[in-house]
N, C-alpha and C positions, 0 to 999 in steps of 0.2 A: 504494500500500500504506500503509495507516494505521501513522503513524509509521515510516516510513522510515529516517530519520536513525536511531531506536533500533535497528534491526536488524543494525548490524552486532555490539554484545555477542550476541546472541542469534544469529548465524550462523556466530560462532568458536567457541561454546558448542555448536552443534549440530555444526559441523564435527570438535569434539573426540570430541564421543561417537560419528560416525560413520567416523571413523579408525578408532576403539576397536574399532566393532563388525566393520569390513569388513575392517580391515585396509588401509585403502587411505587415508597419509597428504591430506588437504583441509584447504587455509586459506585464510580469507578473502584475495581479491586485493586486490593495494596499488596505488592510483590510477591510476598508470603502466604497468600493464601492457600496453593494447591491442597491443601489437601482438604478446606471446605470444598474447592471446585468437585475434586473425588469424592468426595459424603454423598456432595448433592446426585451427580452422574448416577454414583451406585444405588442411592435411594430410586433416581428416577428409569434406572435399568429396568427396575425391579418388572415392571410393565411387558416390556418385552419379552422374559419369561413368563410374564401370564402366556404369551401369544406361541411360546414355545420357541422363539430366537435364545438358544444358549450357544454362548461360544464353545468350544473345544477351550480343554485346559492352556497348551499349547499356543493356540491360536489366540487364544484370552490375558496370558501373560506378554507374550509378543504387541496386541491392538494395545494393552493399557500402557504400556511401557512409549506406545510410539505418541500416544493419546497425551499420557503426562507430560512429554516432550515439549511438545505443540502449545499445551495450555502455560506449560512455565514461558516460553518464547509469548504468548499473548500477553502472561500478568505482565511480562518484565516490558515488554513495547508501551504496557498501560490500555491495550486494547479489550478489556474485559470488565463486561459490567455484573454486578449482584443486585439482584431484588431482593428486599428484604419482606417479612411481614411486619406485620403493625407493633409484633413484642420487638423488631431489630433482628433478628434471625434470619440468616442466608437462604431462600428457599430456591433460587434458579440464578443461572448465568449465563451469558451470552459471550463467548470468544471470538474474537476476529484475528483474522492472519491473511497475507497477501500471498494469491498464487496466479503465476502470469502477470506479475503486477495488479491486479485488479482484487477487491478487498471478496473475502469467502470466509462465509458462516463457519468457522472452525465444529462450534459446537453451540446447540442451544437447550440448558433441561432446566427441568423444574421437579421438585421433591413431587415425588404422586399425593402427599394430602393439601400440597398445593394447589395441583392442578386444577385448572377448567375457571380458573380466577382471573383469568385474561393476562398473567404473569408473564406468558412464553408471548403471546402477540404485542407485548408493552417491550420486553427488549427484542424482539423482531423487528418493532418500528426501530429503534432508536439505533439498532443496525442500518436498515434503511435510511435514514435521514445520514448516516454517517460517511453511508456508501455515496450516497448522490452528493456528496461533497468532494469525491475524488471523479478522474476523468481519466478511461470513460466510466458515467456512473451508473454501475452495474455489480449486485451482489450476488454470487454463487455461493451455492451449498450441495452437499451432498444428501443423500436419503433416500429411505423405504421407498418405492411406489403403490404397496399395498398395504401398507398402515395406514387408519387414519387420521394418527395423530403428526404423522410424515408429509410425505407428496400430497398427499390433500390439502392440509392443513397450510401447506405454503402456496397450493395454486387459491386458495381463497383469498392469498393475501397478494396476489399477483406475480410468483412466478409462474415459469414454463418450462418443462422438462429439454434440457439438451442432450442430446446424442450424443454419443465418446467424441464419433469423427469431429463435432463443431468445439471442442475443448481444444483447451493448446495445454502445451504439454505438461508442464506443471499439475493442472486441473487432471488429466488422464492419467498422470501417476498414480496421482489420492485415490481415482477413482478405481484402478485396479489394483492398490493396495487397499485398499475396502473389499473390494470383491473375491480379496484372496485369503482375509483375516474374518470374514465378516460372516453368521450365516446366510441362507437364500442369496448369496453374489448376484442370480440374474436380477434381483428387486432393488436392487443398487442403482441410484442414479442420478446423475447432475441436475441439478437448477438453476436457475439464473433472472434477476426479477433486473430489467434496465431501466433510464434516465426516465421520470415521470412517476418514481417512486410513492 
């Protein structure tokens, strides 16, 4: 993501006004946190085993290992926000990381007794408003196409599914290291919501 380092003024800034709007307390996280980032995830994994997605042992120490990676590289840029609940308690967070240059949903979760509180589309937006501030402004992510709390859940919010072939190369890595770590690999797939966020 073009200037990086500036963004976290601009994502305490956005995180303000999307308090304001949702009602739903977000502030930029502070370097240290991974391992409420991991509470939260593993809380909100928990889901996907209702659905019978379990990783392999194997494949499960490998995705967290590459996953922790990722999210200390987002606290440490300042690209990652927490929503808290009303007691100050971390219940979801939003990572951003640049691939191909262009900004991508690293991760988005929210604890499941959070959920369905408009938590995950409160920092969805304030990813979007973040995105459409770089150029060109365009946010991808990765995800299910058959969950509904996945590809649904984001073509409601405006994006559209992309095809490997329209990724550039960075974005086709992630997508086939998901698909090689991840269960159901063929349900893997890109997104991408452009300018007019």
């Amino acid at each position: 993501m073009k200037g990086t380092q500036n963004m976290l003024g601009v994502m305490a800034a956005e995180a303000a006004l999307s308090a304001l709007d949702a009602e739903i307390p977000l502030r930029v996280a502070q370097a240290d946190e991974i391992e409420t980032l991991c509470d939260i995830d593993l809380d909100a994994s928990r889901l996907f085993d209702q659905v019978g997605l379990e990783l392999t042992a194997q494949n499960s120490a490998e995705y967290a290992a590459l996953e922790r990676s990722r999210w200390l590289e987002c606290l440490e840029s300042g690209t990652t926000l927490i929503a808290s609940n009303r007691s100050g308690l971390p219940v979801g967070f939003a990572a951003l990381r640049a691939l191909d240059g262009e900004p991508y949903l690293e991760q988005l979760s929210v604890r499941m007794r959070a959920m369905r509180n408009g938590i995950g589309t409160a920092l969805l937006r304030v990813a979007e408003r973040l995105s459409a501030k770089t150029q060109p402004a365009t946010l991808w992510l990765t995800t299910y196409r058959h969950l509904s709390w996945n590809a649904p859940f984001y073509e409601r919010a405006g994006f559209v599914p992309v095809c490997a072939e329209q990724c550039g190369n960075e974005m086709l890595q992630e997508l086939l290291s998901q698909r090689r770590l991840l269960p159901k690999p063929n349900m893997r797939l890109a997104m991408r919501k452009r300018r007019g966020l």
